[in-house]
C-alpha positions as a printed Julia matrix, in Angstrom:
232×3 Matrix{Float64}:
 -59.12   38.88  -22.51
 -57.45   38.62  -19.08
 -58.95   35.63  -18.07
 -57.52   34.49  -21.1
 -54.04   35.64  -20.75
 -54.38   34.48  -17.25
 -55.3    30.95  -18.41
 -52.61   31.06  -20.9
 -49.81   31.8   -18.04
 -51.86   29.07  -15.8
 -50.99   26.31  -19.0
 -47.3    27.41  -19.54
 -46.26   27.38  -16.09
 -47.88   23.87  -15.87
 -46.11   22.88  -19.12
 -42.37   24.6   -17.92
 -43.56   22.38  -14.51
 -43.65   19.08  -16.03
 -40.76   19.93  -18.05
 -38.36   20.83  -15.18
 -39.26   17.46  -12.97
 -37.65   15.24  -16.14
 -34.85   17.83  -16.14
 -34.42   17.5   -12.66
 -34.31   13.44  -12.41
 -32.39   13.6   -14.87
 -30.09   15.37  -12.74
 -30.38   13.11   -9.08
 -29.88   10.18  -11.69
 -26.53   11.78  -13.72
 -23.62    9.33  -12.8
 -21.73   10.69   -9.59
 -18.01   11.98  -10.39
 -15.42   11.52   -7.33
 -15.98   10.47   -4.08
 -17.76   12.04   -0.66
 -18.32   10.98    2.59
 -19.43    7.48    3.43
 -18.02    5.98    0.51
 -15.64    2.68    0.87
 -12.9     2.42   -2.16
 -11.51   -1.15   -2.5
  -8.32   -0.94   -4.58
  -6.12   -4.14   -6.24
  -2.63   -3.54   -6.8
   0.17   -4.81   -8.22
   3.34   -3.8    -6.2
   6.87   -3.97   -6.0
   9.08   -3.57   -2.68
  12.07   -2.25   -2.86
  14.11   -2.14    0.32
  16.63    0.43    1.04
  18.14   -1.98    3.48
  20.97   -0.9     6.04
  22.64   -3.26    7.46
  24.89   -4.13   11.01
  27.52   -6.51   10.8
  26.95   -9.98   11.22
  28.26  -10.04   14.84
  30.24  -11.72   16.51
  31.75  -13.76   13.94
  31.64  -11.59   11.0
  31.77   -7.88   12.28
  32.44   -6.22    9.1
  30.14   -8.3     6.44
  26.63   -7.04    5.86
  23.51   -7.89    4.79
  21.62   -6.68    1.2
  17.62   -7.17    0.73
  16.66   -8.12   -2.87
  13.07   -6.49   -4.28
   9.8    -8.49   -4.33
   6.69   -7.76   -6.64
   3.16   -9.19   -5.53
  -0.1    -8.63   -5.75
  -1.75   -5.91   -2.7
  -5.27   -5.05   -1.59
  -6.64   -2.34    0.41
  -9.65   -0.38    1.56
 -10.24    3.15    2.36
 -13.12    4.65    4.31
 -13.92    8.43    3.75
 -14.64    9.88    6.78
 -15.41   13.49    4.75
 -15.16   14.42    1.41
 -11.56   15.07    1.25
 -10.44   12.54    4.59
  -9.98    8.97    4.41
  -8.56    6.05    6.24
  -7.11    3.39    4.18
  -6.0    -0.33    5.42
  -2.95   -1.77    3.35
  -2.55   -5.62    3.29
   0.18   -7.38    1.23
   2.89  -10.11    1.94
   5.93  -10.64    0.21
   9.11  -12.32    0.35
  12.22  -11.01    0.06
  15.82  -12.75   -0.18
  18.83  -12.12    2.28
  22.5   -12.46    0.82
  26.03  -11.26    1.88
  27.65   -8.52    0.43
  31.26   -9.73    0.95
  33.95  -11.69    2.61
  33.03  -15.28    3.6
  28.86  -14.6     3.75
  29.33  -12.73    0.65
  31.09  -15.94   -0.98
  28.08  -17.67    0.06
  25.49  -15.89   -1.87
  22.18  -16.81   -0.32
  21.53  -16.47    3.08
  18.13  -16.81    4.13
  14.63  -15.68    2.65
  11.55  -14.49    4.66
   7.84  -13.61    3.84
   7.52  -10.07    5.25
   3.6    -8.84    6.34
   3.07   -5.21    7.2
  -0.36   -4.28    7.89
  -0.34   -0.59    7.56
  -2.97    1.79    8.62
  -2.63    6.12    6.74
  -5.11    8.45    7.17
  -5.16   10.45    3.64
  -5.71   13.89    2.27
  -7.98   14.05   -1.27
  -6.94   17.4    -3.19
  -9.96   17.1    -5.12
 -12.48   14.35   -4.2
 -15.39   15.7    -6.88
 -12.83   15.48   -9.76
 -11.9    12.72  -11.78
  -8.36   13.32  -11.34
  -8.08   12.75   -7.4
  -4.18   13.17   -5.9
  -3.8    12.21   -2.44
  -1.06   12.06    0.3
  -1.19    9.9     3.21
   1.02    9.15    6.43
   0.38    6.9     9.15
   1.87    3.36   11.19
   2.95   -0.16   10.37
   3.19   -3.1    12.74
   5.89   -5.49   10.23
   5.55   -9.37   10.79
   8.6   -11.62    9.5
   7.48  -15.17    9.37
   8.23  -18.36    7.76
  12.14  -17.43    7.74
  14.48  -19.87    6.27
  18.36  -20.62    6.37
  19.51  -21.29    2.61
  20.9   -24.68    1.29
  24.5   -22.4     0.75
  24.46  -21.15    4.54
  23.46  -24.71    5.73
  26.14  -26.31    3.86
  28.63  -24.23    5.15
  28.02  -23.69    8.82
  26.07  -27.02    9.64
  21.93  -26.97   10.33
  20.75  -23.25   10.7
  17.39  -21.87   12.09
  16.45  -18.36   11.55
  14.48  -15.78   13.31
  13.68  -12.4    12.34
  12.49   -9.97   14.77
   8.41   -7.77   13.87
   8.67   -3.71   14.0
   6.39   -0.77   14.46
   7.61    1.97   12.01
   5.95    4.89   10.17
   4.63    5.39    6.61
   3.93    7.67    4.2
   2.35    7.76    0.79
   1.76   10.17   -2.53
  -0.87    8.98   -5.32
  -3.74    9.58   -7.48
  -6.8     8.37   -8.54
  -8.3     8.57  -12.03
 -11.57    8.22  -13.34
 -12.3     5.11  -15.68
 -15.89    5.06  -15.24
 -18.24    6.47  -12.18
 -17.4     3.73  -10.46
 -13.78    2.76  -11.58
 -10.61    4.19  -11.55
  -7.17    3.92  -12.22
  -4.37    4.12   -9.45
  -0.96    4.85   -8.92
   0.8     5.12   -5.53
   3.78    5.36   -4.14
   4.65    4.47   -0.26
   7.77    4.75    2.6
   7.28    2.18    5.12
   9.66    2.16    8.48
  10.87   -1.43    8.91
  13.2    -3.4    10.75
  14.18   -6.23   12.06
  17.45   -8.19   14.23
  18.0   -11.47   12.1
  19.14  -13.76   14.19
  20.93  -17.0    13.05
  21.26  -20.1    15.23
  24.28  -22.7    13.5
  25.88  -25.85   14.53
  29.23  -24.62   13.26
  29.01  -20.78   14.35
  27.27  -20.41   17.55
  24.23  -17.78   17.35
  25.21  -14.97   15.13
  23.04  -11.55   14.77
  22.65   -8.29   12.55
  20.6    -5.73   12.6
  18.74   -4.97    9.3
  16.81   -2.02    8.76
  14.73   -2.41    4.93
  12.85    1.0     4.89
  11.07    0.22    1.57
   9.51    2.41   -1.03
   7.03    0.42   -2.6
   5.33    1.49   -5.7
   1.86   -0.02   -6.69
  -0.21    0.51   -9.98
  -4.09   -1.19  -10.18
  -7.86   -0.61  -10.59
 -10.04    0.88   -7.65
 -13.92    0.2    -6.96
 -16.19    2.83   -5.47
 -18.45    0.48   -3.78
């Protein structure tokens, strides 16, 4: 009789065995919620820029007439490297271009002054609340190094103060951000992020009619950004 019994245990914990290495693959091969260290998160965006501009005068002809920015949307991409579970490092890459018009007197009457593509790679190192959730809020802060390029005088400006060449000076600023991530599928989620970049410039404006004029134009924008995310 206890040989049997003994057998008997033998066979069940064989059977409760072969039962718990299916239960357990199971397990190392459930889908993976959130993110951990090591894993790179591409995200697409679409963004829009909108510049809280303060501007000098337009100096020395027009001391007392300033400059406003108008808004740009485009399309932005970015990566972010988690370093741990909850700290990453994400690399922000957009361009977009952004009008310049007067905001009274005789630039004002102009309209139009110039437009410029703006680039400003910015580097934040980020804080996940909850990386193994699929609800993941983050904050972020970190530096921007702002390139102007490809700045242009408008047909308005030209035809009022003769040929015009423009030049717009880059910036190193600081950023922050506030957003969250949330879970489509394992791999795919939905974003929505908010950012504060530090940006100026000194626009400078070379005329046959009115000498070299300047301003100083600082654009500090908040830019807001919606899009998917890939866990790669």
């Amino acid at each position: 009789m206890k040989t049997i019994t003994k057998a008997a245990m033998a066979l069940m914990g064989l059977v409760g065995g072969a039962a718990a290495v299916p239960a357990m693959a199971q397990t190392a091969d459930a889908p993976r919620v959130g993110v951990r260290a090591g894993d790179v998160l591409l995200r697409v965006r679409a963004i829009t820029v909108v510049p809280n501009e303060d501007s000098g005068g337009i100096r020395p002809a027009f001391p007392t007439e300033r400059l406003a920015v108008g808004n740009a949307v485009m399309p932005e991409i970015d990566a972010t490297y988690m370093a741990t579970n909850h700290i990453g490092f994400e690399l922000i890459a957009s361009t977009t271009r952004h009008t310049a018009k007067g905001m009274s007197g005789t630039t004002g009457s102009i309209g139009k002054l110039a437009t410029t593509w703006v680039l400003p790679p910015t580097l934040t190192a980020q804080y996940h609340f909850a990386p193994t959730s699929h609800i993941r809020p983050y904050v972020g802060a970190g530096i921007n190094y702002t390139i102007f390029w490809n700045e242009k005088a408008s047909d308005g400006l030209q035809a009022a103060v003769g040929k015009t060449s423009v030049g717009m000076s880059d910036s190193v600023g600081w950023a922050a951000q506030a957003g969250v991530d949330v879970d489509i599928t394992p791999k795919v989620f939905l974003n929505l992020d908010v950012k504060y970049i530090e940006m100026g410039t000194t626009v400078r404006l070379d005329t046959a009619a009115a000498g070299t004029q300047r301003a100083k134009l600082d654009l500090n924008p908040l830019v807001f950004g919606v899009g998917l995310g890939f866990r790669l």
